[in-house]
C-alpha positions in Angstrom: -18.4 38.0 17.7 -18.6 37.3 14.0 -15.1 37.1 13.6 -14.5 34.4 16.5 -17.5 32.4 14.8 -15.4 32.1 12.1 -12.6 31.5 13.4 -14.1 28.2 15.5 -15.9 27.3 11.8 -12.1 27.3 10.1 -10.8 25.7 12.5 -12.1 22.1 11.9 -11.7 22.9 8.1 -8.5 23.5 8.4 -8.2 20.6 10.0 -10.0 18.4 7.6 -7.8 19.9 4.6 -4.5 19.3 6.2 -5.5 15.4 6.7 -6.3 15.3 3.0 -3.1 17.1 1.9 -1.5 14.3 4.1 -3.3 11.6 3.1 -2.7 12.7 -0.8 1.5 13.2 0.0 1.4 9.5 1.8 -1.1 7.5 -0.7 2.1 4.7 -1.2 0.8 4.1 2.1 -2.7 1.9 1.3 -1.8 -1.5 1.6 -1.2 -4.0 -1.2 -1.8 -7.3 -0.3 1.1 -8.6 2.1 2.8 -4.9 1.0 2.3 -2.2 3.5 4.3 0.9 4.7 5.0 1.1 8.7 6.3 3.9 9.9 7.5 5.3 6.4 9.3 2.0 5.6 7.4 -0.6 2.8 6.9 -3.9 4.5 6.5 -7.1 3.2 4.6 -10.0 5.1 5.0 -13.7 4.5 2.5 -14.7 6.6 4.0 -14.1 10.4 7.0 -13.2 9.4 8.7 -9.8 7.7 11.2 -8.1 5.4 11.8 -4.3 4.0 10.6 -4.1 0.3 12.2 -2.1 -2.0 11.5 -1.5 -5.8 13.6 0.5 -8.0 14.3 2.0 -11.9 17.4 1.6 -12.5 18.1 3.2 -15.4 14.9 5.2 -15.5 14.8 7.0 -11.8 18.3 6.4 -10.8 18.3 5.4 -6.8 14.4 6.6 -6.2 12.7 4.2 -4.3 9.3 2.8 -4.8 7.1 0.7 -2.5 4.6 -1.2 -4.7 3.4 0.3 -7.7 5.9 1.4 -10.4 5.2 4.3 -12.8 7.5 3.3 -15.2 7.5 -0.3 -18.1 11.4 -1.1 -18.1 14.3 -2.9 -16.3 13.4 -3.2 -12.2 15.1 -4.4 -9.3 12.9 -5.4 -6.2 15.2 -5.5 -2.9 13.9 -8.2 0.0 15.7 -7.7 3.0 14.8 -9.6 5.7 13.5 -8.4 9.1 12.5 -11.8 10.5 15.6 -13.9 11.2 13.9 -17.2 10.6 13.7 -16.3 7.1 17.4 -16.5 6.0 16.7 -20.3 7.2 14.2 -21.3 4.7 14.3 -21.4 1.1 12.5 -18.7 -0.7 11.0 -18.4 -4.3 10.0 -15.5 -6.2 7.0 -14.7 -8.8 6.0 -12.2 -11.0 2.5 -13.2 -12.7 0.1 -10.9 -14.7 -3.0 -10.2 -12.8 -5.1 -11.7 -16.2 -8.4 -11.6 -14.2 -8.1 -7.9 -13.5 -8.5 -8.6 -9.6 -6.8 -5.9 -8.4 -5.7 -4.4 -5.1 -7.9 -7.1 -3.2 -6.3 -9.8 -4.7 -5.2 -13.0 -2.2 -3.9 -16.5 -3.4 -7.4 -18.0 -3.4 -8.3 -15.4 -5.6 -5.5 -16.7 -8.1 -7.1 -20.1 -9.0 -4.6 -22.2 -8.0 -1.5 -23.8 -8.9 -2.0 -24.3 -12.8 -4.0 -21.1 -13.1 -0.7 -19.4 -11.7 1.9 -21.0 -13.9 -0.3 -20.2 -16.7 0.2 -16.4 -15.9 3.4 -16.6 -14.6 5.8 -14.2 -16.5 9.3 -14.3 -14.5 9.8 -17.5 -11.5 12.7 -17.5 -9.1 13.4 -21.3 -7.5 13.1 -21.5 -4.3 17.2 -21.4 -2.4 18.3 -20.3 0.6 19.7 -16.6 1.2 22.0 -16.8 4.3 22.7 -13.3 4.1 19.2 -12.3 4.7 18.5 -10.2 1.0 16.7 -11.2 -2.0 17.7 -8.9 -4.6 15.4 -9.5 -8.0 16.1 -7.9 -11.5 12.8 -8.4 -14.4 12.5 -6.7 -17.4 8.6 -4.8 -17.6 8.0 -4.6 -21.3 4.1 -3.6 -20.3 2.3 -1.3 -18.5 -0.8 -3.3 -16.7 -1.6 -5.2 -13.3 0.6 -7.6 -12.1 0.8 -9.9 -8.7 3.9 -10.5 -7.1 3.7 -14.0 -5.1 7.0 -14.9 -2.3 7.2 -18.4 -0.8 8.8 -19.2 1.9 9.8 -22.7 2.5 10.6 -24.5 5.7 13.0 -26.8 5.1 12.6 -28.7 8.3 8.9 -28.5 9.0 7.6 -28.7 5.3 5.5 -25.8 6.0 5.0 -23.2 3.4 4.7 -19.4 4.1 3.2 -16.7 1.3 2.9 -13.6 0.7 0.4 -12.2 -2.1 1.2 -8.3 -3.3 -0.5 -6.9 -6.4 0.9 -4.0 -8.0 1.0 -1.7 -11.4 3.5 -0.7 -13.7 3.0 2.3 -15.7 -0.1 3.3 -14.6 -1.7 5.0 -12.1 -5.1 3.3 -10.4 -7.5 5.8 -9.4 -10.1 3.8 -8.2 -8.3 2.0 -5.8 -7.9 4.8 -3.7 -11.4 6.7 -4.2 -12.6 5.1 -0.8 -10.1 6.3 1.4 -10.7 9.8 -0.2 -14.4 9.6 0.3 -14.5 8.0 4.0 -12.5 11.2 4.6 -14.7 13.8 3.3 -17.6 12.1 5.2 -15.7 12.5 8.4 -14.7 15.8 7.4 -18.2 16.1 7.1 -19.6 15.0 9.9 -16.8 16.8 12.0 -17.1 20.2 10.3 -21.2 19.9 10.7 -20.8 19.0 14.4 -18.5 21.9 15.0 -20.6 24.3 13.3 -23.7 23.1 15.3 -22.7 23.2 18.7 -20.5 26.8 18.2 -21.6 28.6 14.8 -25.0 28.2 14.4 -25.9 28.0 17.9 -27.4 31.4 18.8 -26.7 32.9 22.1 -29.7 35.2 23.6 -28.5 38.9 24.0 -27.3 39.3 27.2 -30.1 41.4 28.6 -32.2 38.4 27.8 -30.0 36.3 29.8 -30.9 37.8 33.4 
């Protein structure tokens, strides 16, 4: 009896430890702004519409792909390729700006104090043209580890409207804190799971069976 008491309290431990281990293996997963992964693949959103985003270290980690932050300061190339057709029809600029109020993973383009605050802490700037062929590809130079926003326009040529997308992200550093509530809302659960399991099946006693009649 002891033994299949046990065995009920593991299982929901087990259970609990195997959606940490996954949620530790998949943390490039916690969104970034308008950077998010679906389905193992980093998206980017410019507002409605989307493209595969694709960072990588050349001549530090070879052809290893990264989806937001990079662990490395040195040469990087960021790969937009379009998923949304409209896009190759519009022309699209590209920024790199350093996040100088230490905003973070929360950080939207209100947040960024508008149009002279961003030039002010703009460190690389792409002018806006058209890319037919549906990929963006975008070389800069990281010289220093730290926070930084990435900010993509794009530009309807026929409408006038304007479409952006807001991504902060780190570069040779590794932010903590920015995942501590995910980690923390899933111990509770675990919690809460593993204390309802116990309750109705381990700790409940069951009357010897001569009591029972």
């Amino acid at each position: 009896m002891l033994v299949k008491q046990a065995v009920v309290l593991v299982r929901p431990i087990m259970m609990c430890l195997v959606g940490l281990w996954a949620a530790c293996g998949s943390s490039h997963a916690l969104a970034h702004g308008g950077v998010s992964a679906e389905d193992d693949v980093c998206i980017i959103k410019i507002d409605r519409y989307k493209a595969h985003f694709t960072g990588y270290l050349p001549k530090e980690r070879a052809t290893q792909e990264f989806c937001e932050d990079i662990p490395v300061a040195s040469e990087s190339i960021f790969v937009i390729d379009f998923i949304s057709d409209e896009l190759r029809e519009m022309e699209l600029d590209f920024r790199i700006i350093r996040d100088v109020n230490d905003i973070g993973v929360t950080a939207t383009l209100v947040d960024l104090g508008g149009e002279k605050a961003i030039e002010d802490a703009t460190l690389f700037y792409v002018e806006p043209q058209l890319y037919p062929k549906g990929i963006m590809n975008i070389r800069h130079n990281f010289t220093q580890d730290g926070g930084y926003i990435g900010i993509v326009n794009a530009h309807h040529i026929e409408t006038g409207l304007k479409y952006t997308s807001v991504f902060p992200f780190a570069v040779g550093q590794f932010s903590y804190g920015r995942y501590v509530q995910y980690f923390l809302m899933l111990f509770a659960a675990c919690g809460v799971f593993i204390y309802a399991g116990g309750r109705g099946h381990v700790f409940k006693i069951k009357p010897p069976r001569s009591a029972r009649k």
